[in-house]
N, C-alpha and C positions, 0 to 999 in steps of 0.2 A: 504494500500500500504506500509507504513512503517513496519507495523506489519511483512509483508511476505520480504520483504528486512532484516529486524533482523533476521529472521528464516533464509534467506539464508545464511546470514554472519554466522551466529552459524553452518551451518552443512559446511559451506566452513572450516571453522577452524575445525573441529571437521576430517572434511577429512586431511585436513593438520598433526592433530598430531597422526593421521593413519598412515601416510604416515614413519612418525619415529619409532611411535610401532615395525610398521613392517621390520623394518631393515635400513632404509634411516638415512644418516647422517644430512640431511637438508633440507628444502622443502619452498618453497617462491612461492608467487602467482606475475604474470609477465604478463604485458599487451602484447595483442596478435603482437601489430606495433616488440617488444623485441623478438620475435620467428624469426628469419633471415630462410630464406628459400632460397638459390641457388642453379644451375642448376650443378654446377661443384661438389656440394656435391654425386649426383649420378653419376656422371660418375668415383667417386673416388669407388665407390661400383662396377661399370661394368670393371674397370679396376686396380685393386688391391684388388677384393676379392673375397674369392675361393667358396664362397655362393652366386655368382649371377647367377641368373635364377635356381638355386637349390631350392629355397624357397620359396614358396606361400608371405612369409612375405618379401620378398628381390626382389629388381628392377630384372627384370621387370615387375614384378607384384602390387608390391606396389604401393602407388600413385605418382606420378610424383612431383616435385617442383611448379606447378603451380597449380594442382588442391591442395596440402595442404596447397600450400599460402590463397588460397577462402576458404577452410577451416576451418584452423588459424580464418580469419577475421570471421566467423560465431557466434564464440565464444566470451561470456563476460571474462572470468574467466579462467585463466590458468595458472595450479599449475606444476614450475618445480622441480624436483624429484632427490638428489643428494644421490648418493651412492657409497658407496666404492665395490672392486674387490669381494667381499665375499657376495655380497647381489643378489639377483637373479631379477634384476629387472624389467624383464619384468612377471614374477608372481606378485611380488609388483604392478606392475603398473595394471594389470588384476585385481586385490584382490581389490584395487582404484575406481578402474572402476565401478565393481558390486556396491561397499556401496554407489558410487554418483548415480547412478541409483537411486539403493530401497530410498535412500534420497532424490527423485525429481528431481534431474539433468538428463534427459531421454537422453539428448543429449550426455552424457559421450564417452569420446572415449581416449584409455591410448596408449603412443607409448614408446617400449622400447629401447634398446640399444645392439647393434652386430645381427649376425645372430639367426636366433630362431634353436632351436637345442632339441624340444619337441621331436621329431623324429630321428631314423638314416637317415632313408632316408624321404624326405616329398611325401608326397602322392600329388601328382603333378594333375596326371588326377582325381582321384576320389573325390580331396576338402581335405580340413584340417580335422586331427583327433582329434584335441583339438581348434576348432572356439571359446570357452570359454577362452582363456589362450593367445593362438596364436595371437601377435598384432605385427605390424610392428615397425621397429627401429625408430629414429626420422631421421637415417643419409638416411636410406634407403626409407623413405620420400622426403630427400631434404631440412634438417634443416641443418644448421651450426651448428652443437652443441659444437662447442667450442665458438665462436661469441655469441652465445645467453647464454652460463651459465656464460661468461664474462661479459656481460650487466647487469647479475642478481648480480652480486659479487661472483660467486661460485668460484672455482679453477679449471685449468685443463691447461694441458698441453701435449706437445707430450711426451711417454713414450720411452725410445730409448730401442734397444735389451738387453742391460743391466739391464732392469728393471728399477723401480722407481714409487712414488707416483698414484696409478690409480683410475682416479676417471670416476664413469660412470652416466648419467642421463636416464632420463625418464619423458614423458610429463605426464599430464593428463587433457584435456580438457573436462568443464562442463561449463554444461549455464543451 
């Protein structure tokens, strides 16, 4: 039992300084209770953003605020994902994904940040053209993701039209 708990810690870290390779400015593991999940988080997606219902990955399709709170709770192990405006992170967080799989984490599942835009247009009726890559946002889940990369110590604030500091995240849950 300890033996396979050491092997877990080693490929948790091992995903961790993945997660930098690949472009992330920071990356910190955060108990699942520190993942904030509200209801107003999606209605700020159905009513301020021009990708709902455009997106297989974007409400209403995505999962609701309560089924990713049951979710959330399933999990041991969740590693938040800080990036800057120049990092692509919903590939990072896919690329995440795959290596905690092949590494034993079967239950892997990565959420990124804004609308997905793999497509001009998404293929609505026929299913997603890239189900490998395509993962939902954390907002368009029904995570606070400023509330939660505040609880972790990361930074983030609102960016006004003028521009300023942008920082974006991305989950990646493994058990």
């Amino acid at each position: 039992m300890r033996r396979q708990r050491e092997k877990e810690l080693k490929a948790m870290k091992g995903i961790l300084n993945r997660a930098i390779e690949l472009g992330a400015v920071g990356a910190k593991f955060v108990e699942p209770q520190n993942v904030i999940t509200a209801t107003w988080v999606r209605l700020k997606c159905q009513y301020g953003c021009g990708g709902y219902g455009k997106r297989l990955t974007c409400p209403p399709y995505s999962p609701s605020p309560d089924v990713t709170r049951k979710m959330i709770d399933e999990y041991r192990h969740i590693l938040l994902i800080h990036c800057k405006a120049w990092t692509d992170v919903r590939k990072l967080v896919a690329e995440l994904e795959q290596e905690a799989f092949y590494a034993g984490f079967y239950k892997a599942f990565g959420m990124g940040a804004g609308p997905c835009y793999l497509c001009d247009e998404c293929a609505l009726e026929k299913g997603c053209r890239y189900p490998d890559i395509a993962r939902p946002s954390m907002e368009a889940c029904g995570i606070d993701v400023y509330a939660t990369a505040r609880l972790a110590g990361f930074p983030i604030e609102v960016v006004p039209p003028e521009g300023g500091d942008e920082n974006y995240y991305g989950l990646l849950l493994i058990d």
